[in-house]
N, C-alpha and C positions, 0 to 999 in steps of 0.2 A: 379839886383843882379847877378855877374856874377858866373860862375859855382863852380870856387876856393871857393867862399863864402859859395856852400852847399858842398862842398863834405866834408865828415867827416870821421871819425878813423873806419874801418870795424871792426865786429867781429860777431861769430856763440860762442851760448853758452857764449858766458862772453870771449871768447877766440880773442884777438886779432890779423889783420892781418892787410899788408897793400894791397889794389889790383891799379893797373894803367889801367885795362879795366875790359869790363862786355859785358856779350852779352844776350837780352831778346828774348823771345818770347810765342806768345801768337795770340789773333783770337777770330772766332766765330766755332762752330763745324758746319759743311754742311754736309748732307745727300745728295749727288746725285741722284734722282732718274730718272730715263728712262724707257718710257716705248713703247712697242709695237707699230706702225703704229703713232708716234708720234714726232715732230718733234722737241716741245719744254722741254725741259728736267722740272723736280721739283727740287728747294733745300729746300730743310727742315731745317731749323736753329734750332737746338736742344738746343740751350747756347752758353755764352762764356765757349771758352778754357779753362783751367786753366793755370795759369801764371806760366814761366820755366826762369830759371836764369844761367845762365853759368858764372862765376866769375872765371878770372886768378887771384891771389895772390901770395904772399911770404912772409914767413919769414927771418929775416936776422940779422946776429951779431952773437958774438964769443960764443952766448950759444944758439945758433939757432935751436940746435938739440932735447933743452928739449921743445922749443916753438912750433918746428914743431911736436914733440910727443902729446902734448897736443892739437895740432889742431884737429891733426888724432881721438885721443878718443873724439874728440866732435865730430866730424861730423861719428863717429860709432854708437855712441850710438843710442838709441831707441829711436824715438817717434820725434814728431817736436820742435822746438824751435828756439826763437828770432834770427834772424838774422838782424846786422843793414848794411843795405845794403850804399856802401859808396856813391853812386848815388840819391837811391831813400828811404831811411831812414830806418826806423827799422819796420819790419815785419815775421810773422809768415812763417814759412817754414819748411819742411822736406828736410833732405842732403839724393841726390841720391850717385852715384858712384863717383869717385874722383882720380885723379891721383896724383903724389907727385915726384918730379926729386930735388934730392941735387946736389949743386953746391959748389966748394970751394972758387966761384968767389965773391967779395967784403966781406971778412972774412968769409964766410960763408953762404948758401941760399938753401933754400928748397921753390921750384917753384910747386904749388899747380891750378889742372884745376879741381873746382869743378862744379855741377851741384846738381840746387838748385827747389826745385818744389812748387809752391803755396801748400800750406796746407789744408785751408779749414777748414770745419768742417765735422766730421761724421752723416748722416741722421738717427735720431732716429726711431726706432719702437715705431709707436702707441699705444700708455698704450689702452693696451685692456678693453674695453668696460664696466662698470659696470651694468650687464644684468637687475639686480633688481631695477636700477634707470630707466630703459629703459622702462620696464615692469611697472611700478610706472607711469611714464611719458603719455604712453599712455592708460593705467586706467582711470588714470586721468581726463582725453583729454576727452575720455568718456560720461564718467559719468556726467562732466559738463555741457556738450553739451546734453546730451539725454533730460532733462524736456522743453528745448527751439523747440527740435527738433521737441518731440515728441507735444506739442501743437499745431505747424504750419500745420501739417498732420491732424489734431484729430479733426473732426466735428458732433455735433448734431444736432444743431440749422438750424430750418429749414427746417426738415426733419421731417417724421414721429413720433409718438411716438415711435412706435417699434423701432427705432435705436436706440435712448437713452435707451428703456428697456432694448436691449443686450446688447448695451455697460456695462450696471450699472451692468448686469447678469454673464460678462467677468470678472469686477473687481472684484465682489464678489468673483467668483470662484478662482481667484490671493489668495484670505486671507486662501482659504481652499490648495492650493498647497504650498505656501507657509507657511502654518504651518506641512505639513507633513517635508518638507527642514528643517523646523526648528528641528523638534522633534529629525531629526537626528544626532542634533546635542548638545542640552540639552542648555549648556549655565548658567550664571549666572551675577550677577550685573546690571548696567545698561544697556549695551548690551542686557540683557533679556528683559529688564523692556522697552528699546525703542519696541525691536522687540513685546511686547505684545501690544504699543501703538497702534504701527501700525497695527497691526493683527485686533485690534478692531474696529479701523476708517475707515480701507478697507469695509465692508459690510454693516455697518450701515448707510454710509452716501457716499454711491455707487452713486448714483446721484447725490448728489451735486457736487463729485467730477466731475462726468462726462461732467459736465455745466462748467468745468475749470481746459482745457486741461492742462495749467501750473502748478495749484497747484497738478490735479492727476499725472502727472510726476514727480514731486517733492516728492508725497510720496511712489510710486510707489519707486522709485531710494535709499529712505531713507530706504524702506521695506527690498530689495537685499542688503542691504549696514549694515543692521542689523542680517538680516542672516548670512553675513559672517562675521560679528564681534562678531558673539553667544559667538565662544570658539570649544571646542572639539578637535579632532585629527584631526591630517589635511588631512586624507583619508576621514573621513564624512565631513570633512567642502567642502571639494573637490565636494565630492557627492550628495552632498545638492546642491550648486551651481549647478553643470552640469546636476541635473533636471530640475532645471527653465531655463538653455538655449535651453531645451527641447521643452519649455515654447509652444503652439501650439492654435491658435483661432479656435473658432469651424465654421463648413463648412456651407458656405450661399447657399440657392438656391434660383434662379431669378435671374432677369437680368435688375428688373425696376432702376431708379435713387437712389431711397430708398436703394434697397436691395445694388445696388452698393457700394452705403456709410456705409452701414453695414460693405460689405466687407470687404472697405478698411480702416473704420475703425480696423475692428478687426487685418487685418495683423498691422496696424501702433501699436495697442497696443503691438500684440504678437514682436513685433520685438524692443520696449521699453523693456520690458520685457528681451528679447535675450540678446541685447546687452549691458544693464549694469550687467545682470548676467556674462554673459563673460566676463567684464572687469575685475567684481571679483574674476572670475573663476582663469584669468592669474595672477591675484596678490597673489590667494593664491595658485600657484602652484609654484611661485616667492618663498614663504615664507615657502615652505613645505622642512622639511629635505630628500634629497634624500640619502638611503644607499647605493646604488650600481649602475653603468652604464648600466646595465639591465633594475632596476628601471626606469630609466629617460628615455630609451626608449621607455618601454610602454606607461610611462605617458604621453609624446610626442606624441605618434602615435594614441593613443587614443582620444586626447584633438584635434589633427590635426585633427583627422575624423570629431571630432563634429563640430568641427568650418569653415570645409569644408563643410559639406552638410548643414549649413548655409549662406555660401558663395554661395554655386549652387542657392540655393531655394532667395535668395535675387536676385540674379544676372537674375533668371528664371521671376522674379515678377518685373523685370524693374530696380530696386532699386540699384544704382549701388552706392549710400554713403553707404548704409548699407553693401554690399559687403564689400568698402573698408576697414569699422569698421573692419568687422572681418578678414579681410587677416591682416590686420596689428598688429591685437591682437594676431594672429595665427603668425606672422612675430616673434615680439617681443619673445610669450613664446618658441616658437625651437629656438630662440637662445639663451635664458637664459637657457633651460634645455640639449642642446648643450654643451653649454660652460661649465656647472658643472656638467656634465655627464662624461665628457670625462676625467676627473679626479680621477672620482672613482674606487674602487675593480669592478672588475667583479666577477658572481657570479658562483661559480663550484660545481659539487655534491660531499657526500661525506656518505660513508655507515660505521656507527658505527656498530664496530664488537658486542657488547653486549650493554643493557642497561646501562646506565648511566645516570648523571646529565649533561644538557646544559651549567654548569657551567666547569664542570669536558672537557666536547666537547671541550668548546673555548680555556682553557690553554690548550689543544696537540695542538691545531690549531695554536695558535696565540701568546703564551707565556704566559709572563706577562702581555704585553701590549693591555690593553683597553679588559683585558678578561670576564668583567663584561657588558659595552657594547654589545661587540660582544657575548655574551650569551642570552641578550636580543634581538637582532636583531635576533639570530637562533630561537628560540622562536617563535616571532609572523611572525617570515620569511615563519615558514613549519604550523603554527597553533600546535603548540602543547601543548596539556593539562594541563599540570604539566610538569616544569622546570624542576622538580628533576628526572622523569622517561624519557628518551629519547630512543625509542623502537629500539633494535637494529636490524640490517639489514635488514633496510628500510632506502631509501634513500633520504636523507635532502637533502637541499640547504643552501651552507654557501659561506659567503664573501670569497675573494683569502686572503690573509696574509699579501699580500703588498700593500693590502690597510688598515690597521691596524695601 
């Protein structure tokens, strides 16, 4: 097929021309680099180029002046668009600069030098992260893993009696810490009704558990898993949790094979323990309303401590998976309460000139908008007694306005 056969009718925009040349160009992009007491240079190939088109054309004939008009407004206009190239066919392209000379030669002609630039596409920004699916994700991850984990570590057998009696004297003590967590949290439905199950099979049947590392990880995980499914506000559910990552085995002394296995039993419970409370810990810190970029700092810098000096104290004890457990739970919630911190009111003081109602506070503050809200937020924000008496000049803490 020889060239006549593809060359076809030019046009940018719907707009026709005719062209008799074209000039390309195009490459790979090289980096030079050189360097000091060195002889051979680097190129660094970054990509190809992007493709540039140089097209002479004309228009021509005795009304050539409203055709050359019409070229001009397509190739000003905004944004890229079709160009069918008479060479190489129809492609996407943006019109650079362009020159245009009329002529009164063969009735008329308007001699057109444009330049034409590969298009492309624009690189999108990253849909930012959904911090509560992240935090979900590695809960998860967790929690699934800890009853496998925690059996491969966890041994009686074989050992003294006394190991098995601490162990069985450790879980016990699990049903009496884990109902104070709960208390704090009250609870109702089955939610309660699993957590009293489990409250009840922890102590009573402490030993058999102990004879089946998998099944006491299992309910051990179901126990934390029901704490934090109680119910309540999510300052005690919080609370509740971040005692049991508190969670602490009591201190062996000796050094025989026995006592060893005591040890390490007790650290492999307390750190089963640690770790699925943590994981509930980040999911309900995931699921806690935050009011204000204050808030989320604390809550952050608070939950990072805890889950740092469990990060030391694993990483101190050899343990460097349990480490990782919790850097990556600590990863996950600064970025979830990051990300939805940085959105909020910050909080500023504000000293009511006489008593009043918190209700009566938040409309000077905030308008109309959300002044029922934001009456309850000043409320339990400063602890105050009664909504209707807000003692005047003493000074509160309330939301900025433009987080409202």
């Amino acid at each position: 097929m020889s060239w006549r056969d593809q060359y076809r009718q030019g046009s940018f925009r719907g707009v026709p021309f005719v062209s008799q040349s074209n000039e390309g160009s195009g490459g790979r992009r090289i980096e030079q680099h050189e360097f000091p007491g060195r002889d051979r240079p680097w190129a660094e190939d970054l990509g190809r180029r992007g493709r540039a088109f140089t097209l002479e054309v004309f228009v021509a004939g005795p009304e050539y002046l409203a055709a050359r008009d019409r070229l001009i407004a397509a190739l000003e206009a905004a944004g890229p668009a079709t160009l069918v190239h008479p060479w190489d066919g129809e492609m996407v392209v943006a019109a650079g600069d362009y020159t245009v000379r009329d002529s009164t030669e063969d009735g008329g002609i308007a001699y057109f030098t444009i330049n034409f630039a590969e298009a492309g596409a624009a690189i999108e920004a990253p849909a930012a992260p959904d911090t509560a699916v992240l935090v979900g994700n590695a809960s998860d991850a967790v929690i699934a893993d800890a009853p496998t984990r925690f059996a491969d570590r966890f041994v009686v057998d074989g050992y003294a009696s006394f190991v098995e009696d601490a162990a069985a004297s450790m879980v016990a003590r699990t049903a009496t810490i884990a109902a104070v967590a709960g208390g704090l949290q009250g609870g109702a439905g089955s939610a309660l009704r699993a957590f009293q199950a489990g409250l009840t099979l922890l102590p009573g049947s402490a030993v058999a558990l102990v004879r089946s590392p998998l099944r006491l990880g299992s309910v051990v995980v179901g126990l934390v898993q029901a704490i934090s499914a109680l119910g309540g506000s999510s300052i005690v559910r919080i609370a509740g949790l971040t005692s049991l990552v508190g969670f602490a085995a009591p201190q062996v002394i000796g050094t025989t094979p026995a006592r060893d296995r005591q040890r390490r039993n007790g650290y492999v419970y307390a750190d089963l323990v640690q770790t699925v409370a943590a994981a509930e810990l980040v999911r309900a810190i995931a699921d806690a309303p935050i009011a204000s970029y204050q808030d989320a700092v604390v809550l952050r810098d608070q939950t990072s401590d805890l889950l740092e000096a469990r990060i030391v104290a694993a990483a101190d004890a050899g343990d460097e998976a349990s480490a990782a457990i919790f850097s990556e739970l600590m990863r996950v919630m600064v970025t979830d309460l990051t990300a939805r911190g940085g959105t909020l009111a910050r909080v500023y003081g504000y000293t009511p000139q006489r008593t009043e109602p918190a209700l009566v506070i938040s409309h000077r503050l905030y308008g109309a908008r959300a002044t029922i809200e934001r009456a309850a937020d000043l409320v339990s924000r400063n602890r105050i007694r009664h909504p209707g008496f807000v003692a005047g000049g003493a000074a509160i803490e309330v939301l900025e306005a433009s987080g409202a």
